[in-house]
ZADO-1210 file (C-alpha; in nm, 4 decimals, padded with zeros to 6 digits):
<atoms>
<atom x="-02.1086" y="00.2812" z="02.0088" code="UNK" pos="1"/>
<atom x="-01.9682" y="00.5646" z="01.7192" code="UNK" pos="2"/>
<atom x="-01.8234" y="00.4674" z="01.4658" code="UNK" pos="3"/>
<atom x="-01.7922" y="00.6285" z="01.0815" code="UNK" pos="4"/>
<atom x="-02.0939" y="00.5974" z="00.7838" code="UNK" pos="5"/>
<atom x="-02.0347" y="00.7046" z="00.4697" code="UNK" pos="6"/>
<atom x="-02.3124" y="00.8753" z="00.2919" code="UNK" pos="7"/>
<atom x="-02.2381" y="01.0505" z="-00.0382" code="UNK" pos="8"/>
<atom x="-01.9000" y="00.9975" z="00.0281" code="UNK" pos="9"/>
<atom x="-01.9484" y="01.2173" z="00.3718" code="UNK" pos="10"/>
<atom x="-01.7608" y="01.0697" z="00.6739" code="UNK" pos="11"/>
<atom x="-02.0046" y="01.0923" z="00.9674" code="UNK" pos="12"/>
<atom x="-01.9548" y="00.9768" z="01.3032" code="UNK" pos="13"/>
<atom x="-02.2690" y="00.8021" z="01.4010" code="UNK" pos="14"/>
<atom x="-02.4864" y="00.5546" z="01.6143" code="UNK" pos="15"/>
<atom x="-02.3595" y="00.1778" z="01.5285" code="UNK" pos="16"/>
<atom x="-02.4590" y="-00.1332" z="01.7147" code="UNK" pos="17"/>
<atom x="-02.2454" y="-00.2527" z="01.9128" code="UNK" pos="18"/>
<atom x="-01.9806" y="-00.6092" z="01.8278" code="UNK" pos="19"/>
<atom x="-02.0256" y="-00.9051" z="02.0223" code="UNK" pos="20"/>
<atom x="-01.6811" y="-01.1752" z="02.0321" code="UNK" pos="21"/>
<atom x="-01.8077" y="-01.4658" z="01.7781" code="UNK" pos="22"/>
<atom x="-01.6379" y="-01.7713" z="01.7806" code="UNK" pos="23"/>
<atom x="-01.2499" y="-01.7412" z="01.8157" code="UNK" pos="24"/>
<atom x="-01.2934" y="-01.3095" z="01.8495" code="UNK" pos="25"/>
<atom x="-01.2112" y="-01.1113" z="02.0831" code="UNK" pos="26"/>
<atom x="-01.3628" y="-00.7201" z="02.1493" code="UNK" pos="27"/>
<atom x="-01.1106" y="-00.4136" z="02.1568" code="UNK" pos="28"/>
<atom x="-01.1962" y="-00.0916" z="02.2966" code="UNK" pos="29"/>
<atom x="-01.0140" y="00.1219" z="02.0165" code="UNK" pos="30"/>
<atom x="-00.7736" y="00.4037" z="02.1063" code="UNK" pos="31"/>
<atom x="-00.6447" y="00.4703" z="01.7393" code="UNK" pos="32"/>
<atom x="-00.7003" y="00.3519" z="01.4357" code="UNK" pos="33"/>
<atom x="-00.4742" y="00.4649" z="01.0499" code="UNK" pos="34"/>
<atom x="-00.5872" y="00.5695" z="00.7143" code="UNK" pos="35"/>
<atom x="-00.4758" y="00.3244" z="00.4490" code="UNK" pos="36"/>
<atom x="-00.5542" y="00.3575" z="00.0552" code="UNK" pos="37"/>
<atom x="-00.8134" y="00.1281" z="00.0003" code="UNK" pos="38"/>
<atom x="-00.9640" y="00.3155" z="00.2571" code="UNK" pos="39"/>
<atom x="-00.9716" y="00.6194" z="00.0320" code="UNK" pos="40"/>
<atom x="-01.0950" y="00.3626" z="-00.2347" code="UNK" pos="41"/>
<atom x="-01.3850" y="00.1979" z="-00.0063" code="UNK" pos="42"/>
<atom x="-01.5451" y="00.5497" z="00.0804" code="UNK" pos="43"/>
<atom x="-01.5785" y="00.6448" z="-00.3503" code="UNK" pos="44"/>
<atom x="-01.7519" y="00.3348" z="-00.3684" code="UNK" pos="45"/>
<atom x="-01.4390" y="00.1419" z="-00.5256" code="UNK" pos="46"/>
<atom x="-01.3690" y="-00.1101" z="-00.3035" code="UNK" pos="47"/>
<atom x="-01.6168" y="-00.3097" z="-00.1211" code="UNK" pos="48"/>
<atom x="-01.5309" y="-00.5144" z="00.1844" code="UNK" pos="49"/>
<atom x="-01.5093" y="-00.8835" z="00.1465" code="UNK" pos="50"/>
<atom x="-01.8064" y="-01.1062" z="00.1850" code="UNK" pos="51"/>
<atom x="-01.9015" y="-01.0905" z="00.5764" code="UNK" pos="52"/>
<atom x="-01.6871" y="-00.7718" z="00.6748" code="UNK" pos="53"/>
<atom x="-01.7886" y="-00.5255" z="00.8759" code="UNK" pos="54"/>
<atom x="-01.8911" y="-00.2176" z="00.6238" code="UNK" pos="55"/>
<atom x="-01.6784" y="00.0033" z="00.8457" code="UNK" pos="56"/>
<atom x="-01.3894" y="00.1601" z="00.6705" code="UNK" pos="57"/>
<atom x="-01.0494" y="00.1021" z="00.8754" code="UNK" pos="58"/>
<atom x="-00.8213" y="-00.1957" z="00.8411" code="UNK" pos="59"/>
<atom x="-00.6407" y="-00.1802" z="01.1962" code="UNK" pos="60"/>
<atom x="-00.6393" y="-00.0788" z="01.5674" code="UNK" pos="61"/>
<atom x="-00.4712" y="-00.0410" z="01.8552" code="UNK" pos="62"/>
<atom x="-00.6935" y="-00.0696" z="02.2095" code="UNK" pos="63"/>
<atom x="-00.7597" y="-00.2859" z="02.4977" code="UNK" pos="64"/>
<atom x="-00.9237" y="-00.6232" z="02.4920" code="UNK" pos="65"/>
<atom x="-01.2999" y="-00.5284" z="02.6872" code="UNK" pos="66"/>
<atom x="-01.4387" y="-00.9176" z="02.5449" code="UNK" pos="67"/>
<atom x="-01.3076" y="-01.2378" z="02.4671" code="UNK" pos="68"/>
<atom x="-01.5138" y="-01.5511" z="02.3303" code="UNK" pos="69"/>
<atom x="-01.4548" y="-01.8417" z="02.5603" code="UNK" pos="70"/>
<atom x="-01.2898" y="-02.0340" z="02.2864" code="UNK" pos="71"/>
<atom x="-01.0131" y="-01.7645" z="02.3145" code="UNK" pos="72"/>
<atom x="-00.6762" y="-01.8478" z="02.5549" code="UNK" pos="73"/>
<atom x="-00.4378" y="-01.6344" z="02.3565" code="UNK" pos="74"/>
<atom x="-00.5606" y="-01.3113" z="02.5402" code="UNK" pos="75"/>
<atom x="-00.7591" y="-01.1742" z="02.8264" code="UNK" pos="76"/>
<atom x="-00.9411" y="-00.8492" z="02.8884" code="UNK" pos="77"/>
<atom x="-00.7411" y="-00.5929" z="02.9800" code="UNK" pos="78"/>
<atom x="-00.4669" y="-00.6566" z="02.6979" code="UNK" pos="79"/>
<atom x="-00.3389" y="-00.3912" z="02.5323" code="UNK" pos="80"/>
<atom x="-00.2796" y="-00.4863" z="02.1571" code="UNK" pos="81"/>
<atom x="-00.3257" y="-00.4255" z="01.7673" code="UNK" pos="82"/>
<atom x="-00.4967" y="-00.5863" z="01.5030" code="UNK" pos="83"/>
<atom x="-00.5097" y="-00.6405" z="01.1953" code="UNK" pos="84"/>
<atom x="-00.9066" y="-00.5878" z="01.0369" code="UNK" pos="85"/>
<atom x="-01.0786" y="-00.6501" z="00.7291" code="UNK" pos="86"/>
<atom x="-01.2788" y="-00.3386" z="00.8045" code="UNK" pos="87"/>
<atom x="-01.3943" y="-00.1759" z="01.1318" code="UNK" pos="88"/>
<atom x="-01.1433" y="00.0567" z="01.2360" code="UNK" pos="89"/>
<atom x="-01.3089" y="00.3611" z="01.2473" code="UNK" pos="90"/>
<atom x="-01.5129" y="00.2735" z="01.5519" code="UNK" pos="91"/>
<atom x="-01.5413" y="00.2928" z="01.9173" code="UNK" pos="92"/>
<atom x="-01.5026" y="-00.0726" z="01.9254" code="UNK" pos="93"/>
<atom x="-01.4773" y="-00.3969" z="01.7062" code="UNK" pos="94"/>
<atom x="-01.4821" y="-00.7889" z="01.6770" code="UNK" pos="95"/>
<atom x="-01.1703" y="-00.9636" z="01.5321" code="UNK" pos="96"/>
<atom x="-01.0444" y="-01.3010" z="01.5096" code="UNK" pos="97"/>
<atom x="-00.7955" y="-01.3912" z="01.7646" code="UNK" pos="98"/>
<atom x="-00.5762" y="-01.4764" z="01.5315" code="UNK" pos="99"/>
<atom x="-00.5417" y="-01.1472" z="01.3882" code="UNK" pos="100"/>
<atom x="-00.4648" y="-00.9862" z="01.7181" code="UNK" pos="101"/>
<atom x="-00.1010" y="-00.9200" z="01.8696" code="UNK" pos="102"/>
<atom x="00.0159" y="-00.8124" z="02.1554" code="UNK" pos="103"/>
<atom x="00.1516" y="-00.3775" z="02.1286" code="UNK" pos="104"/>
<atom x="00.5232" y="-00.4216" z="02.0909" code="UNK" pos="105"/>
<atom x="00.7048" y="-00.2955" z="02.4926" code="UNK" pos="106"/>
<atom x="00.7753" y="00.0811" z="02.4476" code="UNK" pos="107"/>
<atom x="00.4946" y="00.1592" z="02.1547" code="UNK" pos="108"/>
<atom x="00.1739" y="00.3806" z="02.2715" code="UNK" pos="109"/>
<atom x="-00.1503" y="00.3220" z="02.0926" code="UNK" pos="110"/>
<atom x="-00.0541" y="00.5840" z="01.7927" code="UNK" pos="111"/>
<atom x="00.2021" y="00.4100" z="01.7244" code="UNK" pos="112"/>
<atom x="00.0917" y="00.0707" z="01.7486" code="UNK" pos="113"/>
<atom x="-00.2257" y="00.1594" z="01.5171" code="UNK" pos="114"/>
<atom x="00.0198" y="00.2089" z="01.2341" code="UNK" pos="115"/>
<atom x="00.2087" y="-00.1331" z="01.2775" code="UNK" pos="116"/>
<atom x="-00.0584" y="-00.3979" z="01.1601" code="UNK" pos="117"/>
<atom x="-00.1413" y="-00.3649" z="00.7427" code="UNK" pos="118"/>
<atom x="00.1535" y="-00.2178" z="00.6345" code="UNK" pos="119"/>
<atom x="00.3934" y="-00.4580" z="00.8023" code="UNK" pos="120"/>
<atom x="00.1804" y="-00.7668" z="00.7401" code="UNK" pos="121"/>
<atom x="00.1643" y="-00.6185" z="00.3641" code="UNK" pos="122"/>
<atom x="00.5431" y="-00.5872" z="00.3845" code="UNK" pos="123"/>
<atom x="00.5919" y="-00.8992" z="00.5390" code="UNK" pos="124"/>
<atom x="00.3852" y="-01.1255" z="00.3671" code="UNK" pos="125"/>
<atom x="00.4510" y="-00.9683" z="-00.0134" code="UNK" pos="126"/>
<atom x="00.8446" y="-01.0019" z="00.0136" code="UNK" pos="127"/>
<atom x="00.8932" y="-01.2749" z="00.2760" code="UNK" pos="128"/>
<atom x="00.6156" y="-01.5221" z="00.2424" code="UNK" pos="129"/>
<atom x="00.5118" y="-01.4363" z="-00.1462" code="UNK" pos="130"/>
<atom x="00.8438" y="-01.3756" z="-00.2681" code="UNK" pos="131"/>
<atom x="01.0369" y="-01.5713" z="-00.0333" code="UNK" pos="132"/>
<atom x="01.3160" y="-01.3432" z="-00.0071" code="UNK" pos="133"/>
<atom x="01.6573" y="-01.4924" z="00.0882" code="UNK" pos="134"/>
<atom x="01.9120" y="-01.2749" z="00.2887" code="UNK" pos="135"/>
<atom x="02.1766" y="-01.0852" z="00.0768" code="UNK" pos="136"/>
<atom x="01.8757" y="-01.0744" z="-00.2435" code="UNK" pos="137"/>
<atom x="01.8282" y="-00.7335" z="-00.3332" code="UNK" pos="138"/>
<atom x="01.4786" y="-00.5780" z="-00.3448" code="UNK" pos="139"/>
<atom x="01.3039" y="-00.2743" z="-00.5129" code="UNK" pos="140"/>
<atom x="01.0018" y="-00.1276" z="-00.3313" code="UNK" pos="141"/>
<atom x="00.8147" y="00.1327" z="-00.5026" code="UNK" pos="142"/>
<atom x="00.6468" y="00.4136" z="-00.3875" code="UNK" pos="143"/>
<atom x="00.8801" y="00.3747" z="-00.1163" code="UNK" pos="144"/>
<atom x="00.7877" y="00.6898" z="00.1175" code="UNK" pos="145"/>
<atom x="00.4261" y="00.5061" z="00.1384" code="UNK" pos="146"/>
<atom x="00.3189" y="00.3026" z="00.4714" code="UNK" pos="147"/>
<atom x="00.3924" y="-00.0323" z="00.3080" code="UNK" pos="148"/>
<atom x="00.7398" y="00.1105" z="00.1455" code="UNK" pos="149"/>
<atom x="00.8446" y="00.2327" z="00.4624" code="UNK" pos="150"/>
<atom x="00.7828" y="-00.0871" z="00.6254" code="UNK" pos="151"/>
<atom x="00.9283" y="-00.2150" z="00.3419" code="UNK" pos="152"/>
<atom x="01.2518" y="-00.0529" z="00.3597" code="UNK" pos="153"/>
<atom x="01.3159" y="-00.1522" z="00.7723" code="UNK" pos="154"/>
<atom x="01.2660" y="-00.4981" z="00.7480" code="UNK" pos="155"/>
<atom x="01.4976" y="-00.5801" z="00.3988" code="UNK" pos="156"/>
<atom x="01.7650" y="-00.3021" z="00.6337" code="UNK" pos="157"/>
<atom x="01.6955" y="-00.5756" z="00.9038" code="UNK" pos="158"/>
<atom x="01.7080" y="-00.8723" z="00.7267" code="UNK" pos="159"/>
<atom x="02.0226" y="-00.8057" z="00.5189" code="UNK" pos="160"/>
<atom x="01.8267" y="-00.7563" z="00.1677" code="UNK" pos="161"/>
<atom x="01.9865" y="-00.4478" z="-00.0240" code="UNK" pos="162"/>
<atom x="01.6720" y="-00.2374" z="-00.0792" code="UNK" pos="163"/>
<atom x="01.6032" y="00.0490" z="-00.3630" code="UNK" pos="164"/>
<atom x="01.2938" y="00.2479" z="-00.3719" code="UNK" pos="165"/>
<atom x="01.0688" y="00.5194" z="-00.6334" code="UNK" pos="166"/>
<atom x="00.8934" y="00.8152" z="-00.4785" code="UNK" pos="167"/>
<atom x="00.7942" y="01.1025" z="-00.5778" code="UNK" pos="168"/>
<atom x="01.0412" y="01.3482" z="-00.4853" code="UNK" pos="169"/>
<atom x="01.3800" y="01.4067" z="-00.4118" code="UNK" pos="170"/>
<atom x="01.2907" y="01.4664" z="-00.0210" code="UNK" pos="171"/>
<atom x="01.0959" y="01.1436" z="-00.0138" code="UNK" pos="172"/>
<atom x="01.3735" y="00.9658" z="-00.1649" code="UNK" pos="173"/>
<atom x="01.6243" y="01.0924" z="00.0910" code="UNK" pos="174"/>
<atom x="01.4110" y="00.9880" z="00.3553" code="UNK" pos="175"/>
<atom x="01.3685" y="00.6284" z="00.2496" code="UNK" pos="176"/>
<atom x="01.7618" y="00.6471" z="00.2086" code="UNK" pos="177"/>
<atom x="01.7611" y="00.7972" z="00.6185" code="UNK" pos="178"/>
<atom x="01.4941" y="00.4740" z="00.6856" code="UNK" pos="179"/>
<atom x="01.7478" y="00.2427" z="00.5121" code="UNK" pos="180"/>
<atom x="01.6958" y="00.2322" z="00.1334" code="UNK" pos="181"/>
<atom x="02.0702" y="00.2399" z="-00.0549" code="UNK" pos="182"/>
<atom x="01.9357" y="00.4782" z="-00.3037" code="UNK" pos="183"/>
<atom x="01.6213" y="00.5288" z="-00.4721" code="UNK" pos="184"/>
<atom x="01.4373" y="00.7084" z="-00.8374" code="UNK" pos="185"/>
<atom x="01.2258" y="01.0509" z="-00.8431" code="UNK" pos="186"/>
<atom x="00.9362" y="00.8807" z="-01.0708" code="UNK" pos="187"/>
<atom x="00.8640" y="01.2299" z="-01.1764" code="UNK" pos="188"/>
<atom x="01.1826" y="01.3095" z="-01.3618" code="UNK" pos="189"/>
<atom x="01.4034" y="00.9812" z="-01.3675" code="UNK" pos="190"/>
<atom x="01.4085" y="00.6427" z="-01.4927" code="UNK" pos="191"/>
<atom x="01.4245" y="00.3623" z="-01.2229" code="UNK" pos="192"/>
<atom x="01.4834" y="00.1131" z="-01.5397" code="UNK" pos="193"/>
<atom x="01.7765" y="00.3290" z="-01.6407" code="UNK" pos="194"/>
<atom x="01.8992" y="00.3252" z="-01.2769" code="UNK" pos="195"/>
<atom x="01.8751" y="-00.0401" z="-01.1649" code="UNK" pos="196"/>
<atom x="02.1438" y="-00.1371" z="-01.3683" code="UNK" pos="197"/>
<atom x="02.3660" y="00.1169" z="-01.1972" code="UNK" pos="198"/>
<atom x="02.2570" y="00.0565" z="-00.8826" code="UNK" pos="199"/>
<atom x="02.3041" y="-00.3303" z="-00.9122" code="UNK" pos="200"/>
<atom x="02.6403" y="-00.3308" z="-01.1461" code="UNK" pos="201"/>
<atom x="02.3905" y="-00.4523" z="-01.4318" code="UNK" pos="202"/>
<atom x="02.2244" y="-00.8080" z="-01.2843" code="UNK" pos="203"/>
<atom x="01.8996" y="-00.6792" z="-01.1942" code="UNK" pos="204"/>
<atom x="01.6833" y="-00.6618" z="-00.8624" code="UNK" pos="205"/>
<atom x="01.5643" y="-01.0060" z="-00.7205" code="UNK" pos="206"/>
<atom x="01.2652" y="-00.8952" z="-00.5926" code="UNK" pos="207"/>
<atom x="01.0000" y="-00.5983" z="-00.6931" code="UNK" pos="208"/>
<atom x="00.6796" y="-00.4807" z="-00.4804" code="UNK" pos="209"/>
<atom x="00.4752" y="-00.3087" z="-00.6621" code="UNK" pos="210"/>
<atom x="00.1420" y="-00.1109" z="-00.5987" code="UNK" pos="211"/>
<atom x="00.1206" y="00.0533" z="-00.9601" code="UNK" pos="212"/>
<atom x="00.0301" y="-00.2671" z="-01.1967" code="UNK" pos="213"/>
<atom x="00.0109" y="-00.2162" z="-01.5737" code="UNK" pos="214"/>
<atom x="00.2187" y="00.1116" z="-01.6139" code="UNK" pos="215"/>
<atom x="00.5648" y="-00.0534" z="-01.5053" code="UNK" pos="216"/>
<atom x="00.4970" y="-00.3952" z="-01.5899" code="UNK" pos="217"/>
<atom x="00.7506" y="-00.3743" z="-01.8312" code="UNK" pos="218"/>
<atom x="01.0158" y="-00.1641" z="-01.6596" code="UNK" pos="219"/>
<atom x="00.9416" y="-00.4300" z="-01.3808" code="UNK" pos="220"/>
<atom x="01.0491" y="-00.7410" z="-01.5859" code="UNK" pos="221"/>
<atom x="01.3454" y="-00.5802" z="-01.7633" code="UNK" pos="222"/>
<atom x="01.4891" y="-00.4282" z="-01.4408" code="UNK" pos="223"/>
<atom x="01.4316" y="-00.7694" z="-01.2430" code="UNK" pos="224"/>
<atom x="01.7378" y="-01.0477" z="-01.2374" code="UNK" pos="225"/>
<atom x="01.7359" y="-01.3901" z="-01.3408" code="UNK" pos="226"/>
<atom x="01.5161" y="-01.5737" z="-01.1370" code="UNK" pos="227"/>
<atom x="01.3600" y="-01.2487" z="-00.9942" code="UNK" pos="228"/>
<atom x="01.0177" y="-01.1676" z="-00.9193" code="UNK" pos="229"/>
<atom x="00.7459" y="-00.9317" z="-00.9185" code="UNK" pos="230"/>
<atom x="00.4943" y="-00.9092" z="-00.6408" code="UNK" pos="231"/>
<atom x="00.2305" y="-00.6821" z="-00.7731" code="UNK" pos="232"/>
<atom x="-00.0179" y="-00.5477" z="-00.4859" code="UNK" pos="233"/>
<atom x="-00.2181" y="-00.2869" z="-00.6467" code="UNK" pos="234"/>
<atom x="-00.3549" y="-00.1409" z="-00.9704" code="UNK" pos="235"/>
<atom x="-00.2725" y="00.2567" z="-00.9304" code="UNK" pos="236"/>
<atom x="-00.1434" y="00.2260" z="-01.3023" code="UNK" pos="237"/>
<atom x="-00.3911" y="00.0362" z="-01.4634" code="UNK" pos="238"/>
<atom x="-00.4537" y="-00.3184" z="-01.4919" code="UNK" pos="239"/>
<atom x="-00.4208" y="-00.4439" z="-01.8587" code="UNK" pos="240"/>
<atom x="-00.1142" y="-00.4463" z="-02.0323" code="UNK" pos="241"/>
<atom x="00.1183" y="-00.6658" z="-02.2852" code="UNK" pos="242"/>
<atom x="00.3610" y="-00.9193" z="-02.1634" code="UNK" pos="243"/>
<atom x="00.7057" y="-00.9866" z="-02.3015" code="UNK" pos="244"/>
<atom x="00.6890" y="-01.3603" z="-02.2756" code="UNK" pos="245"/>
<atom x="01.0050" y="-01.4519" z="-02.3907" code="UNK" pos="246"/>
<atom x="01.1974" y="-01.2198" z="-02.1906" code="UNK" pos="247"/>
<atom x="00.9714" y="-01.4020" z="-01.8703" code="UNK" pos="248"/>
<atom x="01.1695" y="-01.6847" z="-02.0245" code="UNK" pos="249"/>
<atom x="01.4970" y="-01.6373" z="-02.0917" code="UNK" pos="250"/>
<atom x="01.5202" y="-01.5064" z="-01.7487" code="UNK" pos="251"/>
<atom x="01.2994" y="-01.7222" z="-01.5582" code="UNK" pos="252"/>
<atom x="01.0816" y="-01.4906" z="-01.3808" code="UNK" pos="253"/>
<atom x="00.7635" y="-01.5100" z="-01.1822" code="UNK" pos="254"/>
<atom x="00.4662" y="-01.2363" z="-01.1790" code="UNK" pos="255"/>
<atom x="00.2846" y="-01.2920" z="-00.8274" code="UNK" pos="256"/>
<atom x="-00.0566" y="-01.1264" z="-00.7318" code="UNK" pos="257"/>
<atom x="-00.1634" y="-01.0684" z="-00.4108" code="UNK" pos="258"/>
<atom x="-00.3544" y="-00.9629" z="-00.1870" code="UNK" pos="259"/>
<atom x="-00.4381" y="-00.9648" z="00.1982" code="UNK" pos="260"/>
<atom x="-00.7901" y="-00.8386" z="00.2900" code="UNK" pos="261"/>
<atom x="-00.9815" y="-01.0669" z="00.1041" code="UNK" pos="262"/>
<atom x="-00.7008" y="-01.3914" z="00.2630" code="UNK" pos="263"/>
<atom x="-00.8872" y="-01.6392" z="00.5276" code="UNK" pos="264"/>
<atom x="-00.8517" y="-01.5827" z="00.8647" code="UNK" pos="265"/>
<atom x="-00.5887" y="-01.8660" z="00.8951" code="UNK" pos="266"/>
<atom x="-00.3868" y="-01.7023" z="00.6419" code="UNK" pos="267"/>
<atom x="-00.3616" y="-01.3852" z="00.7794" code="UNK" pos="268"/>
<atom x="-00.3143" y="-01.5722" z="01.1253" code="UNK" pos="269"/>
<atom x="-00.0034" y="-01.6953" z="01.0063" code="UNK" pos="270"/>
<atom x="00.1334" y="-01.3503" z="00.8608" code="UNK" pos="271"/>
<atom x="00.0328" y="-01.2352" z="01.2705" code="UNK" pos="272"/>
<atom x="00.2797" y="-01.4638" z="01.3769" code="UNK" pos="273"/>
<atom x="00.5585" y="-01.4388" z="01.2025" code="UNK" pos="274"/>
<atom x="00.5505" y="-01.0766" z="01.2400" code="UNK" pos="275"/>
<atom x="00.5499" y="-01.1924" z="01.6158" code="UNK" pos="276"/>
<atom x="00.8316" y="-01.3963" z="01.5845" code="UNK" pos="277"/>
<atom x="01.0498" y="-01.2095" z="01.3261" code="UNK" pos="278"/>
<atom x="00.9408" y="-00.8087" z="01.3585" code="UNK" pos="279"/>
<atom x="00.8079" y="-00.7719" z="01.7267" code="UNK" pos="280"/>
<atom x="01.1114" y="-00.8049" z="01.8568" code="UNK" pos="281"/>
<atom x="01.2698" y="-00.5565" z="01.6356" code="UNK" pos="282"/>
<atom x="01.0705" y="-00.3316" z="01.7239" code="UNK" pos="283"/>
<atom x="01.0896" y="-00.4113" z="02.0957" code="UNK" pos="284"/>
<atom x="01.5066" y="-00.3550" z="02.0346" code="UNK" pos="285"/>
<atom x="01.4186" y="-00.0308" z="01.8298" code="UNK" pos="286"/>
<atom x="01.5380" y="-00.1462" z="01.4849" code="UNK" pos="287"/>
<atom x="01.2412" y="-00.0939" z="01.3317" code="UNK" pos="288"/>
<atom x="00.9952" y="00.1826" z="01.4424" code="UNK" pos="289"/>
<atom x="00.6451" y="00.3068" z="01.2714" code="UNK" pos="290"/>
<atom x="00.6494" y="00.5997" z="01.0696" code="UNK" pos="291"/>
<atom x="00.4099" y="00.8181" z="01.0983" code="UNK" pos="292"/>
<atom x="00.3527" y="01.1418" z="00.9025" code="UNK" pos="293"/>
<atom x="00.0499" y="01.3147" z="01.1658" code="UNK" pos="294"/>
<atom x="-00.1906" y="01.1940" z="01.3914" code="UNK" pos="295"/>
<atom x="-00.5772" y="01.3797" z="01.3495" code="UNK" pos="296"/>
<atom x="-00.8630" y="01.3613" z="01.6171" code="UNK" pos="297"/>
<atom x="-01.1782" y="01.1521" z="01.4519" code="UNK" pos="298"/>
<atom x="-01.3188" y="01.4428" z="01.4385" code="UNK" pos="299"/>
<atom x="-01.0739" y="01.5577" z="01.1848" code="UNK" pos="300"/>
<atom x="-01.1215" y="01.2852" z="00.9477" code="UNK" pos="301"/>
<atom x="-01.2136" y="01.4642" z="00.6409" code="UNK" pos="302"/>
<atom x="-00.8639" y="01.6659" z="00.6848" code="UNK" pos="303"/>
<atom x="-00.7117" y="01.3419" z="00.7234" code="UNK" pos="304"/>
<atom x="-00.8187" y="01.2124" z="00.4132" code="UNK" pos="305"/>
<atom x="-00.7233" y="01.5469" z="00.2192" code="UNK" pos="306"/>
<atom x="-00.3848" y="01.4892" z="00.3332" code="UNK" pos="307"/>
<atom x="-00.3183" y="01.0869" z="00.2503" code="UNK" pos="308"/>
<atom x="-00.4785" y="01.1632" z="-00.0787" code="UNK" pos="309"/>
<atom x="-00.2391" y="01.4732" z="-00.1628" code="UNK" pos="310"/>
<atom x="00.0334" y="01.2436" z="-00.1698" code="UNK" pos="311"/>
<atom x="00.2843" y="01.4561" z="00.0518" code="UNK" pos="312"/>
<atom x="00.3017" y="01.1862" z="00.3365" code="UNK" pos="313"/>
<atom x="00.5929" y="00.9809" z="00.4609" code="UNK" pos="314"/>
<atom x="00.4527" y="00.6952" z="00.6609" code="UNK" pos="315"/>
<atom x="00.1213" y="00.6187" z="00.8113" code="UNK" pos="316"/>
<atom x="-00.1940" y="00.9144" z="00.8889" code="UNK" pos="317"/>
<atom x="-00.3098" y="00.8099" z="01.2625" code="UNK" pos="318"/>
<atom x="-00.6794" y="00.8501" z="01.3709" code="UNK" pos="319"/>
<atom x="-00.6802" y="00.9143" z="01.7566" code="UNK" pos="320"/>
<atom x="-01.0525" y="00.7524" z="01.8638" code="UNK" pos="321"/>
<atom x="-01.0394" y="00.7817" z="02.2152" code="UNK" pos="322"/>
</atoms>
């Protein structure tokens, strides 16, 4: 099969062996895979793939079942569905755990169903499962125009959570507000510590994702409410700072770092099926949709790339394989 080797930090589309189902895998055929940040991060040499995982950059798919390990009843070749990988992506095929697999939501072609899997289990897991938010709590998402903040923003609109969001411009934030965001902050020019307390007639957020780390750690804790807490999923802003420990205190906060890559199988099995049971169907009825900015030919990686890493996307960059 093809699939993409780095070397010097050049995407090429080479000769790979071919993936056999192990135990509990099944084989897709992949139509389309999506660019995701750490992907961006794995080709500099910045983020190596978990013990075991297939060197291949690209953490999801979209294709048709061609193999399934006898072990495997949940699905049979033929199946069209996405996945959710800890690498592999950018191939013509790839082996996954069953339990990673779902079936393509009724209405959704393979585009479209290769930008479902990280963000939403990102989403899903960080504010649901991590965070355990409770319908009515309020939550702040930023870099809300991103895959995982536009995720982010359909399932608190769908699940009754009042949800704010940072970007990085005013069009961004007026799209997130269009996706279902009540209002959001321009990081480049405006405060989202001086806004919270507006937005939330002074008692704070209950819940913040955050992909930027050390640079609004303390923003975070300040703008949070009693009780709140503060999911952080990635370092963009550095990842050393001071802690007001008292103020962690007095208002009974939690800091909660996570990650999902790097999870075992059985964990990310169960973030597989409670998107099943809680998204799918959402998405089946049309209240929640993916977002994608453009979809490239493989062959266009490269231009791909240049465009998730100029920032100026709303949503999820779609690789078309087949």
């Amino acid at each position: 099969m093809k699939a993409i080797a780095i070397e010097s930090e050049q995407l090429l589309w080479q000769d790979h062996p071919e993936p056999s189902p192990g135990p509990g895998e099944v084989v897709i055929d992949i139509h389309a895979t999506a660019i995701n940040r750490a992907d961006l991060v794995q080709r500099s040499g910045g983020y190596p793939p978990p013990p075991g995982a297939s060197p291949i950059l690209g953490l999801e798919c979209a294709g048709v079942v061609s193999e399934v390990d006898s072990a495997v009843s949940s699905f049979a070749v033929g199946d069209r569905v996405c996945a959710l990988l800890s690498g592999g992506g950018y191939a013509e095929r790839v082996a996954v755990p069953a339990g990673q697999v779902l079936p393509i939501p009724a209405g959704l072609d393979y585009e479209q169903a290769a930008a479902l899997p990280e963000v939403f289990a990102t989403a899903y897991l960080n504010l649901f499962m991590e965070a355990g938010l409770q319908p009515g709590e309020s939550a702040l998402l930023h870099a809300g125009a991103s895959g995982v903040g536009t995720a982010g923003i359909q399932l608190c609109k769908a699940f009754h959570n009042p949800c704010y969001v940072t970007a990085g411009s005013a069009e961004k934030i007026a799209q997130c507000v269009e996706l279902g965001a009540l209002a959001g902050a321009d990081r480049h020019g405006e405060s989202f510590s001086d806004l919270i307390p507006k937005w939330t007639d002074g008692r704070g957020v209950d819940v913040i994702l955050d992909p930027v780390g050390a640079g609004y750690l303390a923003d975070n804790l300040a703008g949070l409410a009693l009780d709140g807490r503060l999911v952080i999923i990635g370092l963009m802003g550095g990842a050393v700072t001071e802690v007001n420990l008292g103020l962690m205190m007095m208002k009974r906060l939690r800091i909660i770092g996570s990650t999902l890559r790097a999870r075992p199988i059985a964990g990310k099995a169960r973030v597989m099926d409670a998107l099943r049971a809680r998204v799918w169907p959402k998405i089946e009825a049309g209240e929640i949709k993916p977002i994608i900015e453009k979809a490239f030919p493989m062959s266009d990686v490269e231009t791909a790339y240049e465009l998730v890493a100029s920032n100026q996307t709303v949503g999820k960059v779609v690789l078309n394989v087949r």
